[in-house]
N, C-alpha and C positions, 0 to 999 in steps of 0.2 A: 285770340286771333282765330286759333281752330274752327271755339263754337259760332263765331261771329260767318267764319265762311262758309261752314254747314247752313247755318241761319240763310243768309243768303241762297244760296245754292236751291236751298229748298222752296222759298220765297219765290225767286226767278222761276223756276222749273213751273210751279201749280199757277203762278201769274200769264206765263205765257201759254200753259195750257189754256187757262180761260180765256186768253188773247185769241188762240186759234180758233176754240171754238165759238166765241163771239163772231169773228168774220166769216167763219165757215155758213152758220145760220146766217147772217146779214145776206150773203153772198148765192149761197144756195137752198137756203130755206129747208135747212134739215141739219139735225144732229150729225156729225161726224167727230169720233176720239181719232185725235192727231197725235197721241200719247204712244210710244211703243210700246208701256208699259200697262201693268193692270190700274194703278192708279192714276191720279189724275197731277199726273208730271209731263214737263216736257222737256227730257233732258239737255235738247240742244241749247233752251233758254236759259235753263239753270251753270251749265260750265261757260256759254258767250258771258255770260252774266257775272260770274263771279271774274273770270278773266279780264273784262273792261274794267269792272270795278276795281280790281286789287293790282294789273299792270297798266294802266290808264289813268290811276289817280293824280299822277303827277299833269297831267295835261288837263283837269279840271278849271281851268282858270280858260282856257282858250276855248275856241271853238273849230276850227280849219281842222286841225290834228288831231284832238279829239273824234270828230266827226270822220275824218281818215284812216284812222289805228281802229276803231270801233265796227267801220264796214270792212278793213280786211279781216281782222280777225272773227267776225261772225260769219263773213263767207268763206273763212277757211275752213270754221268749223260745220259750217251747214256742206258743201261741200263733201268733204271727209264723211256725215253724219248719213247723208246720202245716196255712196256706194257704199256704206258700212252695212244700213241696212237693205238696201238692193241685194247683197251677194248674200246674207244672212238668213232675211227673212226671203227673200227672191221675190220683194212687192216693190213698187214705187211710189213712196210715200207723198213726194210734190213732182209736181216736172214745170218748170218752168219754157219749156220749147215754143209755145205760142208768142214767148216773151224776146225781141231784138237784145241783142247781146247777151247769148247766156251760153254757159256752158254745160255742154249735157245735159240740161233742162234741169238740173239741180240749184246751181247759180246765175245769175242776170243782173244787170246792171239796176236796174231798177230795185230791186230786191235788198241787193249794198246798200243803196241808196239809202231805202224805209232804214235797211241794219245800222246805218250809220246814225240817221234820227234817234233812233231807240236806244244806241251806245252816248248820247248825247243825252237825253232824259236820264238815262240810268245812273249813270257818273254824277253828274250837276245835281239832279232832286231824289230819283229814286234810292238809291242806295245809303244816303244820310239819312230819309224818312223811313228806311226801315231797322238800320241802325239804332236810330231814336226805340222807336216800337219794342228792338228787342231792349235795348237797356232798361223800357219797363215793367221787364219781368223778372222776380225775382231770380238769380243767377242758381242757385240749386234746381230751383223748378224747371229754367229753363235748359237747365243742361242733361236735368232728368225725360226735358220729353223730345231735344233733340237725340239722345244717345236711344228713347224708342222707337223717335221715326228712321233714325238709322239702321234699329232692326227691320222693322216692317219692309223698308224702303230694300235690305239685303235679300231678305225673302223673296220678296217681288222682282228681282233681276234673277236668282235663282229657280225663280216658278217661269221668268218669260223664258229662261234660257232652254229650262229640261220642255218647255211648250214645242219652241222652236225644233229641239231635238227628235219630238215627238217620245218625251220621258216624262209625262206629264203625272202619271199616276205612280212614278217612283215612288213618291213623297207625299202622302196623302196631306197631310198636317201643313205643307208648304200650299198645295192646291186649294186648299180649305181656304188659306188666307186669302189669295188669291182672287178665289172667287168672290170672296167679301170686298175684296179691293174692287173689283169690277164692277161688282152692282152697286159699291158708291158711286163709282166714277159714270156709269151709267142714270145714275138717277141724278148725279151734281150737272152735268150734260143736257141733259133732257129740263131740268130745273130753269137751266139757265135758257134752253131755246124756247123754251117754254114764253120766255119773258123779253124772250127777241123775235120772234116768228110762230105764227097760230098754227102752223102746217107742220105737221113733225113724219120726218123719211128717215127714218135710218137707214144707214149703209153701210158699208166697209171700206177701207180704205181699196182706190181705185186701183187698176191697171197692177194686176199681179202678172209679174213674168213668168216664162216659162222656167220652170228648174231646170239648172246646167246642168248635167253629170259628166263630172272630165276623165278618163280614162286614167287609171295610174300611171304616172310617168316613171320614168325610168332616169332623165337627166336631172342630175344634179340643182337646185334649185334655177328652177325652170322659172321665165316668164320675173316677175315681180313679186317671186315668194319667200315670206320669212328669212329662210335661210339665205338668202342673194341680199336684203338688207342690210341682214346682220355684217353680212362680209363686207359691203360696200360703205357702214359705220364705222368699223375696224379701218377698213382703206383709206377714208376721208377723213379719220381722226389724226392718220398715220402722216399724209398726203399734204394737210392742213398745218400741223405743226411744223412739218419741215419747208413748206414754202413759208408763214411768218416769220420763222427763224432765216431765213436768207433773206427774206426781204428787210428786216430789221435789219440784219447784216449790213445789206446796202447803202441802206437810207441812216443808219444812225450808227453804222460805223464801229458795232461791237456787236459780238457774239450775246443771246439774249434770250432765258427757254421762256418759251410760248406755251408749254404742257399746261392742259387742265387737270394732270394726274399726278401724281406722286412717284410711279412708276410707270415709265416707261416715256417715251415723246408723241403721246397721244392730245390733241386739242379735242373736247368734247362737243365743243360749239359748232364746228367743222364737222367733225362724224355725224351730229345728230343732224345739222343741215343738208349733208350728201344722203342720208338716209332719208331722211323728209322729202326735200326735192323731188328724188327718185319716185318717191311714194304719191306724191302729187301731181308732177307731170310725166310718170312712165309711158302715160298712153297719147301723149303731146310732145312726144318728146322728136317726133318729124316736121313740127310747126316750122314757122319758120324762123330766122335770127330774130328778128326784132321782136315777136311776138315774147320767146325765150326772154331777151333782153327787160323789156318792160316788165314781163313778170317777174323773175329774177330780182329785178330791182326791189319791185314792191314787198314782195313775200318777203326776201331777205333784207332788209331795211325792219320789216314789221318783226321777225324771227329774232333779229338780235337786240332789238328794243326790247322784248319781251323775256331775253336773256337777261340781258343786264337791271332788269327788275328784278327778278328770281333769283339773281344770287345776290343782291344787296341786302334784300330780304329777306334770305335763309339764310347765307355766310357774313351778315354786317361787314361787306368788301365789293369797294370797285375793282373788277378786273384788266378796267379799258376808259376811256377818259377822251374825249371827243371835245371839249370845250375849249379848245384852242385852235381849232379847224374850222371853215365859213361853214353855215348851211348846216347846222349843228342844231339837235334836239337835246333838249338838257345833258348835252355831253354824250349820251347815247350812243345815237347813231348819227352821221352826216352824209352827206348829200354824197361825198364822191366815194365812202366805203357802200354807200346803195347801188351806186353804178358799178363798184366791184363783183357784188353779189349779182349783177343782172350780167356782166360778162362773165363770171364763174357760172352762173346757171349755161351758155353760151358754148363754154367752151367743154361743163361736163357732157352736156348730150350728142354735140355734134364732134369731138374730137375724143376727149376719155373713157365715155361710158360703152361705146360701142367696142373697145376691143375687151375692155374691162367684163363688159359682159359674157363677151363670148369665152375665154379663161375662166370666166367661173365655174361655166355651166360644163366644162371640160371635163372638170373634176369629179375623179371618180364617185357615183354617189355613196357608199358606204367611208369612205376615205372622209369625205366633205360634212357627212353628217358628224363623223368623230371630231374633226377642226371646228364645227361651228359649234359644237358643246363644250370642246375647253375653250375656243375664245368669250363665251356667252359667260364661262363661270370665270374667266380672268377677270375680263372687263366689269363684272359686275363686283368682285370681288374689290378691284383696282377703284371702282369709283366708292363703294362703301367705305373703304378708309381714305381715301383723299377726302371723302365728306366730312370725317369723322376726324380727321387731321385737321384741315379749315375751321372747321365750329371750334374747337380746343384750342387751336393760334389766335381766336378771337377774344374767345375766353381769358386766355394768357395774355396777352394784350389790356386787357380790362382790370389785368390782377387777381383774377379767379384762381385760385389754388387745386390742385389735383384731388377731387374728389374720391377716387377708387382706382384699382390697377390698372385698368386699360388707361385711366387718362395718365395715369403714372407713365404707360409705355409709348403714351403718342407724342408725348412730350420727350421722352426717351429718344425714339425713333427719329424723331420729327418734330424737331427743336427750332427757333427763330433762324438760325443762320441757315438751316435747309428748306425751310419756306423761303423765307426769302430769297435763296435760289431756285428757287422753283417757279416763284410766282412773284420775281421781279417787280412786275408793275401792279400787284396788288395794294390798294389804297383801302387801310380801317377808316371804316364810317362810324362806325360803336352803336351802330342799331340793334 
């Protein structure tokens, strides 16, 4: 599975590089590298790509949802990919603003649209005919030359990174590569508009912005930064388990833990949602209800579909079980936990996040940087053994015997009857 999503991954990335600079020539009659990299990748197509393919397989037989789950998730990730590098590199790599409905000139309706087509090829033909391909290479060879493109490929984020830093001659021997990466990518470029267009213009990517310089602050995780995440994951992990725990309460009439952790009444799903959200519509977050709402719905609909792959997938376990609700996607996600998510988006920005915010940033900054480095090493800590508890109860379940001390002690620790309180409504798949 690894080398098969590295396969991929890499596949996708230099495919849709050539995709870009095919239209780019067709469109403006000139070479342009749409690649942030020295080579010739384009990483947005290589993670949409692997993500449609391995959390969208199940919807392969359709076409409505497929085409739906394909355009959100590529516009969240172009999206995301867009201020990532905007604040980074301080350029703007596409703008979509000439385009009706778009946002920020990153995303546009239209753009889904194509994303949605392209998550529909990928899924259905692409991604089985490259499958095919690798399986006809021999499996040493081929895991000898994905484990080299994986070096070259670490080099080459290493050489864009110390570029960007302007540490470019730190490291001669990385620059070196580097530059050999580039005048492939330049000459595979040119090759190709060569054979789409007689006129050949280079250029650079358009429309560099001006460099911010922000004054050092002095408040506490100011604005939408790291630290104000991290706390509002922690709060939303915290926030999350204890309202499913009441509300299960309610509705089903017994007390019932909801924790994604082993310690503590933390839900993961919840933390990394508040955290996400936050991070997606901080600078939307005056919109208006309905806009909130609709989005809310969609995004969290799409966020917990793509959960509940993920861990069926790494922990062989359903968490959550939806097949007995109307409006249900293989049990997933249903229609009226999507309207939850678009009223939780609703009531975090216009009702929780505003006082929330303002308490955080209250916090002393030396005080706040010390809390957000132990909860940074609890939480991470806290999730590495629940991980590592979950795979072991899977295991133990299947009859797998304790291989070495640690699984002696997780079994020790973290025996059937304390999973099982813990994680209640966990259902073995045995994948």
């Amino acid at each position: 599975m690894f080398y098969q999503l590295v396969w991929l991954f890499f596949a996708f990335s230099f495919l849709g590089w050539v995709l870009e600079v095919v239209y780019t020539a067709l469109r403006q009659r000139r070479y342009q590298d749409r690649g942030v990299l020295h080579g010739p990748l384009c990483l947005v197509y290589g993670i949409t790509g692997c993500i449609v393919s391995v959390g969208l397989q199940e919807l392969a037989g359709g076409w409505f949802f497929l085409f739906l789950g394909s355009a959100l998730y590529a516009t969240a990730v172009e999206w995301v990919a867009g201020h990532w590098l905007e604040r980074y590199t301080h350029t703007r790599w596409w703008d979509y603003s000439g385009r009706r409905f778009n946002l920020d000139g990153y995303i546009s309706l239209s753009a889904s649209a194509i994303w949605g087509v392209l998550g529909v090829i990928t899924v259905k033909w692409l991604t089985p005919l490259l499958l095919r391909l690798y399986g006809l290479v021999p499996a040493g060879a081929a895991h000898v030359l994905l484990w080299a493109s994986l070096a070259v490929f670490a080099a080459d984020c290493l050489g864009t990174g110390l570029t960007l830093a302007g540490l470019r001659d730190r490291l001669p021997q990385v620059d070196a590569v580097n530059n050999r990466l580039a005048t492939l990518t330049l000459r595979l470029g040119l090759w190709i508009l060569e054979r789409t267009e007689r006129h050949i213009r280079r250029t650079v990517p358009a429309a560099d912005l001006a460099r911010r310089r922000k004054e050092k602050s002095q408040i506490f995780a100011e604005g939408c930064s790291a630290p104000k995440i991290l706390m509002l994951f922690v709060i939303g992990a915290f926030g999350g388990d204890i309202t499913e725990t009441i509300f299960c309460r309610i509705t089903a009439g017994y007390w019932m833990s909801r924790s994604s952790l082993v310690w503590g009444p933390f839900s993961i799903v919840w933390g990394l949602a508040i955290a996400l959200v936050t991070l997606a519509l901080y600078k939307y977050r005056d919109r208006s209800v309905l806009w909130l709402f609709a989005t809310g719905t969609l995004l969290g609909g799409a966020y917990e579909y793509l959960c509940s792959v993920f861990t069926e997938l790494v922990f062989g376990a359903v968490f959550w079980d939806y097949s007995a609700l109307p409006f249900n996607l293989g049990g997933r996600i249903n229609l009226l936990y999507c309207f939850f998510w678009g009223l939780a988006a609703v009531v975090w920005f216009k009702v929780l996040f505003p006082p929330l915010d303002r308490l955080i940033e209250r916090i002393p900054k030396r005080p706040g940087q010390v809390l957000t480095v132990c909860l940074t090493a609890f939480m991470a800590v806290d999730m590495v053994v629940s991980a590592a508890a979950l795979i072991r109860y899977d295991a133990r379940l299947e009859g797998v015997a304790p291989q070495n001390a640690v699984e002696q002690a997780l079994d020790e620790h973290f025996d059937n009857a304390r999973m099982n309180k813990v994680y209640p409504k966990l259902v073995h798949t045995g994948r």
